[in-house]
C-alpha positions as CSV (number, residue, x, y, z in Angstrom):
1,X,-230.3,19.1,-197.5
2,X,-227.0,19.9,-199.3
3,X,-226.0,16.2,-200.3
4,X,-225.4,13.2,-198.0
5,X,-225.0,12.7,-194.7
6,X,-222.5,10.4,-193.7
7,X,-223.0,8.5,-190.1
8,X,-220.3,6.3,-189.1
9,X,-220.5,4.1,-186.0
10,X,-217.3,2.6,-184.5
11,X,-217.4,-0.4,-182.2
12,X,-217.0,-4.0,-181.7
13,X,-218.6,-7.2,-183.1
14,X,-220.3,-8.6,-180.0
15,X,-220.3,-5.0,-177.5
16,X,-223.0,-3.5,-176.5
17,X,-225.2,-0.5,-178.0
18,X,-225.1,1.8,-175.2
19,X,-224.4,1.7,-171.7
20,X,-227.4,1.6,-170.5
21,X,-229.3,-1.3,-170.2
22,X,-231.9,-2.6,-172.9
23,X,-235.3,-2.9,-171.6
24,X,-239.0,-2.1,-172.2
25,X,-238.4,1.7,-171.6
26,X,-236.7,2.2,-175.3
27,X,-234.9,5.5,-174.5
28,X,-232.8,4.9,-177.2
29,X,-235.6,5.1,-179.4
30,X,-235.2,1.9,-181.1
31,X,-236.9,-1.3,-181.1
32,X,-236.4,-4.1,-183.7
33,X,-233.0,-5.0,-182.0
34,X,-234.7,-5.5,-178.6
35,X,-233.7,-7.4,-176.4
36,X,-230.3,-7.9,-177.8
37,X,-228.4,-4.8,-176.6
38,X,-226.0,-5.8,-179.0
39,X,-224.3,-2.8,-181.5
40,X,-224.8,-4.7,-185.0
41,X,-228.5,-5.3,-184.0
42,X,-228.8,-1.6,-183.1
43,X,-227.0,-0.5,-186.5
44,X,-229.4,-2.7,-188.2
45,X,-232.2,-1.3,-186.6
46,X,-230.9,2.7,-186.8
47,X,-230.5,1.8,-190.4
48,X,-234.0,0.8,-190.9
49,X,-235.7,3.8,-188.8
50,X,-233.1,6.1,-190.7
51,X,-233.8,4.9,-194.2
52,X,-237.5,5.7,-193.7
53,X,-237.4,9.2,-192.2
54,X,-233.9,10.6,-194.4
55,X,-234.4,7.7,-197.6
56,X,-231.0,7.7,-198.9
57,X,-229.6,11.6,-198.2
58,X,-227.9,9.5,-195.0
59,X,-225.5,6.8,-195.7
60,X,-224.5,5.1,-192.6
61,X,-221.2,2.6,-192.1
62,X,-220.5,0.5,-189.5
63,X,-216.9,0.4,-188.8
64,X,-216.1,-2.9,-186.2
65,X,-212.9,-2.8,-184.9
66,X,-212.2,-6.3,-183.4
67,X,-209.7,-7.2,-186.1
68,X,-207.8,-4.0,-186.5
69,X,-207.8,-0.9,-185.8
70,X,-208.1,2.1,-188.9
71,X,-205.5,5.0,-188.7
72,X,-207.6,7.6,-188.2
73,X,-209.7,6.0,-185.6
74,X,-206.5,5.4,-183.3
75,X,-205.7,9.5,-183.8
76,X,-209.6,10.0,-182.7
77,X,-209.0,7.5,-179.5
78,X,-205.7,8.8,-178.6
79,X,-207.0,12.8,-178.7
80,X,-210.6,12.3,-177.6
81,X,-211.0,9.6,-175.8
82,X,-214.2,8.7,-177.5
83,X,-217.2,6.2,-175.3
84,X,-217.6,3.1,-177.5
85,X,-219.2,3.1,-179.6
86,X,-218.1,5.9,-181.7
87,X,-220.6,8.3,-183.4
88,X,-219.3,10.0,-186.4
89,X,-221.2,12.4,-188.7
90,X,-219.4,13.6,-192.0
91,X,-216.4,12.7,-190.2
92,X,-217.2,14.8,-187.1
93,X,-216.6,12.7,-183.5
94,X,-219.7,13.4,-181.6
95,X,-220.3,13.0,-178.2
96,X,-223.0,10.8,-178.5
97,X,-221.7,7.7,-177.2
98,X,-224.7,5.5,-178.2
99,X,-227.1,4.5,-180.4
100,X,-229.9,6.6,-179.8
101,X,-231.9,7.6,-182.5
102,X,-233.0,11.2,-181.1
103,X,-229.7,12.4,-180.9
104,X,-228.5,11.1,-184.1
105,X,-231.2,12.8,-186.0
106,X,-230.7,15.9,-183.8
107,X,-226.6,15.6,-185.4
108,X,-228.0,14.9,-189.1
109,X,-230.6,17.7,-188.7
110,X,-227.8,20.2,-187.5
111,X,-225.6,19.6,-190.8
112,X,-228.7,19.8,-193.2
C-alpha cells in the first residue's frame, strides 16, 4: 500500500448510519454500535474493525456538520447530491452512502 488512506465520513451528530434499519441481520458488517443506528457509534465501531485489519495505513475523520457546514463539502452537495452520510476516500465522494464495512474496504482495497 503506497501510503495512507484517508476515509472521511460526513454527517450529523444524532443521524443515523445508514438507511436501513439496525437489527440482528448486521449487513452492514458492524456490531459494537448495535442497536444504536446512530453515525458516531458506527464511526467508532468502523474505526475499531478498520484499525485491526489496515493498523494505521487508514486514517479515518469524522466530519459532523450540525454546526457548520465546510466549503468544500457545500461544492460536493450542490454537484452530487451526496446520501448522508458522506463517504469520502483520499478525497474521492463515493457512492456508498453508509456505513458498511464491505464496501469501505472494497474502496480502500481499490486505491492500494
Amino acid at each position: 500500500m503506497a501510503g495512507t488512506i484517508k476515509i472521511e465520513i460526513i454527517g450529523l451528530k444524532d443521524s443515523e448510519c445508514c438507511p436501513f434499519p439496525c437489527d440482528e441481520d448486521r449487513t452492514c458488517g458492524l456490531s459494537d454500535c448495535y442497536p444504536t443506528g446512530k453515525l458516531t457509534a458506527a464511526f467508532d465501531a468502523l474505526a475499531a474493525e478498520l484499525k485491526k485489519e489496515y493498523g494505521n495505513r487508514v486514517d479515518l475523520k469524522l466530519t459532523l456538520v450540525d454546526d457548520g457546514v465546510p466549503d468544500y463539502v457545500k461544492k460536493i452537495v450542490e454537484t452530487d447530491f451526496p446520501p448522508l452520510p458522506i463517504v469520502m476516500v483520499n478525497g474521492k465522494l463515493t457512492r456508498i452512502g453508509r456505513i458498511v464495512l464491505s464496501r469501505i474496504k472494497k474502496e480502500i482495497d481499490a486505491v492500494c
